[in-house]
C-alpha positions in Angstrom: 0.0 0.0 0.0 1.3 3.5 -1.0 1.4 5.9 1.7 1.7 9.5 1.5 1.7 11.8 4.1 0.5 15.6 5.3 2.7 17.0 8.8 0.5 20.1 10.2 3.5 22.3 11.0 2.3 25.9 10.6 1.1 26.9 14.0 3.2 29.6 16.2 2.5 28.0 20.2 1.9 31.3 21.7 2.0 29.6 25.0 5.4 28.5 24.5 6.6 32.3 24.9 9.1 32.0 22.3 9.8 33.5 18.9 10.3 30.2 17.3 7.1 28.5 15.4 5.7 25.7 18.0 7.5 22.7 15.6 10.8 24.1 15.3 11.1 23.6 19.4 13.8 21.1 20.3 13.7 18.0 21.9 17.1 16.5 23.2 19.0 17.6 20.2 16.3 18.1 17.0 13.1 19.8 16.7 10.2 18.0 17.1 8.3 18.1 13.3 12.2 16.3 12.6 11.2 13.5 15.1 7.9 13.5 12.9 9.4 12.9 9.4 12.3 10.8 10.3 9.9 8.5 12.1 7.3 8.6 9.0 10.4 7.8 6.8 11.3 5.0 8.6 7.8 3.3 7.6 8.7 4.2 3.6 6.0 7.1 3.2 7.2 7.5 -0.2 6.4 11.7 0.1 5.9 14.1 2.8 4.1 17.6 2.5 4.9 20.0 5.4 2.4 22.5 5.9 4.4 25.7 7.3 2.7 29.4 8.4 4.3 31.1 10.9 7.8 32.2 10.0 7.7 29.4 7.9 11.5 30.3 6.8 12.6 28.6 10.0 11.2 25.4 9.5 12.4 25.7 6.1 16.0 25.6 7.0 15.8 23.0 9.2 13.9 20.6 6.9 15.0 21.6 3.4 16.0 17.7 2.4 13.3 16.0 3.8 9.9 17.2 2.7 8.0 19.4 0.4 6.1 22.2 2.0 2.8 23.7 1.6 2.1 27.3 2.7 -1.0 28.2 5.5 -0.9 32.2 5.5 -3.7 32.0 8.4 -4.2 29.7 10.7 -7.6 28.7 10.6 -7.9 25.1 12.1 -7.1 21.6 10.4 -8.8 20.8 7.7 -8.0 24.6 6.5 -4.1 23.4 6.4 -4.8 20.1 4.8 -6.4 21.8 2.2 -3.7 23.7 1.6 -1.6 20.2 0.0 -4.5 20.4 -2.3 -2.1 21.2 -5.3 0.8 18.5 -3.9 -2.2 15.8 -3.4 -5.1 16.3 -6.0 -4.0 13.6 -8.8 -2.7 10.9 -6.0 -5.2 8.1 -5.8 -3.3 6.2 -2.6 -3.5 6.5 1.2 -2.4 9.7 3.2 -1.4 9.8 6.4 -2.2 13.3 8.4 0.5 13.9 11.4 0.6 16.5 13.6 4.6 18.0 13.8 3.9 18.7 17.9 3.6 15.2 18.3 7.2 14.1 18.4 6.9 10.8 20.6 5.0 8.8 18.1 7.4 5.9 17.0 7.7 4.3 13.5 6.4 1.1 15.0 3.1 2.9 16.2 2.7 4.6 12.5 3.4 0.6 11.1 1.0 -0.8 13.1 -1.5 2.0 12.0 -0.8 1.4 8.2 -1.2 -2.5 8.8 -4.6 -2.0 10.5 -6.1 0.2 8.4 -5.0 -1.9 5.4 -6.1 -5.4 7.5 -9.8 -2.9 8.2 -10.2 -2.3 4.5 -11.3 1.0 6.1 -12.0 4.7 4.6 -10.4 6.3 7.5 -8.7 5.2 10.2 -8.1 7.5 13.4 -5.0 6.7 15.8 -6.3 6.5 19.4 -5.1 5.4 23.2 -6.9 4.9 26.1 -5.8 7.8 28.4 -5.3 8.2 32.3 -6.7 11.3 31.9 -8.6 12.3 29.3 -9.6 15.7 30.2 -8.9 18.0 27.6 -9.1 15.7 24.4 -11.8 14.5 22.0 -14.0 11.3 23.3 -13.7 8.5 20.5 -17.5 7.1 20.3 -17.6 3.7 18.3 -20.5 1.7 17.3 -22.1 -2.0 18.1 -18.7 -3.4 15.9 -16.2 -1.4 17.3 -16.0 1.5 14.0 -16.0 5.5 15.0 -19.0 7.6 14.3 -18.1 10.5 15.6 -15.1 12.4 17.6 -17.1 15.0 20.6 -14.8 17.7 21.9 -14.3 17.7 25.6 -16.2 20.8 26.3 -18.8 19.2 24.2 -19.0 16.2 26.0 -21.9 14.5 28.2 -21.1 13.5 31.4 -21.3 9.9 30.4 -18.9 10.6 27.2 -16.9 12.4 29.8 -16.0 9.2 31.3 -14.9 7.8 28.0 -10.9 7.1 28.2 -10.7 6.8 24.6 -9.3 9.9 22.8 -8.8 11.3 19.8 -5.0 11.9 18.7 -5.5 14.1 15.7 -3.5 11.4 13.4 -5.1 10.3 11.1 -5.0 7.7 8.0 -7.3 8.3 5.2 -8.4 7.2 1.1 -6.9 10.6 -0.4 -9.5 11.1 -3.0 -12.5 10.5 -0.5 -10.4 12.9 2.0 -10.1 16.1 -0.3 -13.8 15.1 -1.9 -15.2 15.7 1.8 -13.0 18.5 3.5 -14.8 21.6 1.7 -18.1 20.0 3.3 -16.2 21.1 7.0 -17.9 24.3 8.4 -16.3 26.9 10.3 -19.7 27.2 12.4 -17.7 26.9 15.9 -16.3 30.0 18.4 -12.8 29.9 17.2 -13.9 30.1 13.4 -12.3 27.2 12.2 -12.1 24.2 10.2 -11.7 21.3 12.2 -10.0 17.9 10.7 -12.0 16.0 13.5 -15.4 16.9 11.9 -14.2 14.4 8.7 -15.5 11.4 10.9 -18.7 12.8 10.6 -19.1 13.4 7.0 -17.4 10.2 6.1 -20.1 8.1 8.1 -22.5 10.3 6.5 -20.9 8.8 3.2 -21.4 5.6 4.1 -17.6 5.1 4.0 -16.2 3.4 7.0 -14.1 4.3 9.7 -11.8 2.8 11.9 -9.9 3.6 15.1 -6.6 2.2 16.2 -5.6 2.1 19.5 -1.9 3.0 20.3 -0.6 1.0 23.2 1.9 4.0 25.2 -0.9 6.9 25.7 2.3 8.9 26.7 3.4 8.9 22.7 0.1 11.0 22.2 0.7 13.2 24.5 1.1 16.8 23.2 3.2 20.1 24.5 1.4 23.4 24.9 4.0 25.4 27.1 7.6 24.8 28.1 6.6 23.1 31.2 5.3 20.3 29.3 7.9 20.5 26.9 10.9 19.3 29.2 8.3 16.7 30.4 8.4 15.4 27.2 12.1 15.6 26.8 12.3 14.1 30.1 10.1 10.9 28.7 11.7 10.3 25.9 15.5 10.8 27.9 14.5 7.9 30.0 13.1 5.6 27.2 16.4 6.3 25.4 18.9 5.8 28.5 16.7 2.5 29.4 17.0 1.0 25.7 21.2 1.6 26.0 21.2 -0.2 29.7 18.7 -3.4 28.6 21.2 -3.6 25.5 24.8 -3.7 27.8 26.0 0.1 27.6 26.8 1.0 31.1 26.1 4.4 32.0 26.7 6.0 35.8 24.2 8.4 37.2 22.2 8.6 33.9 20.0 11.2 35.5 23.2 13.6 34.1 24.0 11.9 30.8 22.3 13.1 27.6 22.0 10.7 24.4 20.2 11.3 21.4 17.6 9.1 19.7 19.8 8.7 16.7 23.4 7.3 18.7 24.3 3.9 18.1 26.2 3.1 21.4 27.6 -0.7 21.2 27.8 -3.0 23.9 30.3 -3.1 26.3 30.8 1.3 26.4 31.0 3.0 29.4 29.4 6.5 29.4 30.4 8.5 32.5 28.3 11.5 34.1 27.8 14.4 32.6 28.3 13.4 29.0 26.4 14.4 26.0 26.1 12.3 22.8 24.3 13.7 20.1 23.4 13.2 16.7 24.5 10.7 14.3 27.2 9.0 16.7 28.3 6.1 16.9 30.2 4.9 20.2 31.9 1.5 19.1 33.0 -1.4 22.5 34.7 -0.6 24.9 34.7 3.0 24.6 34.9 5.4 27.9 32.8 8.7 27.6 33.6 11.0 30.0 33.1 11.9 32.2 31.7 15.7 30.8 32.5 14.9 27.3 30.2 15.9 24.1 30.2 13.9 21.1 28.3 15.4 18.3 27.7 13.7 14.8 31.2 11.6 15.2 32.3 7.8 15.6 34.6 6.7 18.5 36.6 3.9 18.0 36.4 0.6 19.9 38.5 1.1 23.1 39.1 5.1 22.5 39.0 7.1 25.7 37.4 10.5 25.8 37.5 12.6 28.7 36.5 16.4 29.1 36.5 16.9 25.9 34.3 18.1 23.1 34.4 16.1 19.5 32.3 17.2 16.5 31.8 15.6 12.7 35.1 13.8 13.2 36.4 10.7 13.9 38.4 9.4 17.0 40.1 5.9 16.2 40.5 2.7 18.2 42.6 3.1 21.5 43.0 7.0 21.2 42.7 8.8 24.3 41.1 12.2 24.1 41.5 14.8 26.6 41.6 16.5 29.2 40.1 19.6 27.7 40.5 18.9 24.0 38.5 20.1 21.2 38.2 18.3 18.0 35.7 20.2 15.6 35.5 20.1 12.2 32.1 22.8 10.8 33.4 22.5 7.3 32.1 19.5 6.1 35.4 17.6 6.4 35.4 14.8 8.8 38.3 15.0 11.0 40.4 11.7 12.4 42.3 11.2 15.1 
């Protein structure tokens, strides 16, 4: 099954405070709509629209090699910004897959599993759900008698039965393209913000007669959106841990990990020793019997199997096997040029 997909990127998170748009915010050591389409990539989406607005230039930069982009001048909901791909997505008779570039903790395996069930469903639509703690705040799922959605209420919309519904709505959705952008212009703006909502497609598709599926994603915390910086680090936090749990199960022994950072990207082979205060970032690779640290960064560079690297700072370079680095040595290489040592 081809899939193509639509990230919803343009929005500016005014209650982040900050001057950056919402989706160019970092996580550990990349923004989050770069979690987004590396993760979608990993499933083999064969093409990826970005929809950009506010100071779209920024998210331009950061990813120029890894997706088209689509422009939203206003932001006026959803289903306004997927209609903005219109030109991208008109002729494409396939399945597109609608993500959300604030949502940086969905994993590839969560976007397979989608893709599989809504191919295994033979369904129209398919929306990615969880079953949350607490649900307060997010859209109630409501299924029928077999289990299919027929409608997504809003929270403040909610009865006090669908209130205790732990089923919500992520906003990711995976959907027959040509039924998608034959429906969307049917979406009213008849609400108090004045927007076009994504979540009222549900609707209109059972309306259709077209059916429509819900998946249920097993880690509610993957769903789990950031509105302000508070909730921001929580999410960095989360996925920290994850990250620093997956090195330990797998043999990389790491002392007082509560001060170590690691990216999501670092291959870290069994058998290395990361001391506290380290930082290993980007595309590195940390080969056996390496020692990191203790405070030492290690940005997009490979260190060799029994190198030693001590308060010190390596960038896009290479250290060789059995070389000790440091104290207080700098090996940084910003033109392109990876350096060895």
């Amino acid at each position: 099954m081809e899939v193509r997909a639509i990230v919803l990127a343009a929005g500016k998170g005014t209650r982040m405070n900050t001057e950056l748009p919402k989706c160019a915010l970092r996580i550990i050591d990349k923004p989050m709509a770069e979690y987004v389409i590396d993760s979608l990539k990993a499933v083999n989406v064969e093409k990826i629209i970005t929809v950009v607005g506010y100071k779209r230039e920024v998210l331009g930069a950061i990813l120029v090699d890894k997706t088209e982009f689509a422009y939203q001048e206003e932001q006026l909901g959803t289903a306004h910004a997927v209609s903005m791909t219109e030109d991208f997505m008109k002729d494409y008779s396939g399945t597109t897959l609608i993500a959300l570039g604030d949502m940086p903790m969905i994993t590839s395996a969560t976007y397979a599993k989608l893709i599989e069930h809504h191919a295994l469903t033979d369904a129209d639509l398919t929306v990615l759900t969880t079953d949350h703690p607490n649900p307060f705040g997010y859209g109630r799922i409501i299924r029928n008698q077999v289990g299919d959605i027929i409608k997504i209420v809003e929270d403040r919309f909610c009865t006090p039965e669908q209130k205790k519904i732990t089923e919500i709505n992520s906003s990711i959705y995976l959907v027959d393209n040509q039924k998608l952008f034959s429906s969307i212009y049917e979406i009213k703006n008849n609400n108090s913000q004045k927007e076009y909502y994504l979540t009222d497609i549900v609707e209109i598709f059972n309306q259709r007669g077209y059916r429509v599926s819900g998946y249920q994603a097993n880690d509610y915390q993957e769903i789990s959106g950031a509105n302000d910086l508070v909730q921001l680090s929580e999410m960095e936090n989360y996925l920290q841990a994850k990250i620093i749990k997956k090195h330990l199960l797998a043999g990389v022994a790491i002392h007082r990990p509560e001060t170590v950072v690691i990216g999501c990207d670092v291959e870290i082979e069994s058998g290395a020793i990361i001391l506290p205060g380290s930082i290993i970032v980007g595309k590195s690779k940390i080969e056996k019997g390496t020692i990191i640290g203790p405070y030492a960064e290690i940005n997009n560079s490979t260190v060799g199997l029994k190198a030693i690297v001590r308060y010190s700072r390596i960038k896009n370079s290479q250290i060789s096997e059995n070389i000790i680095v440091g104290p207080y040595v700098e090996i940084i290489d910003n033109e392109g040029n990876e350096k060895k040592c």
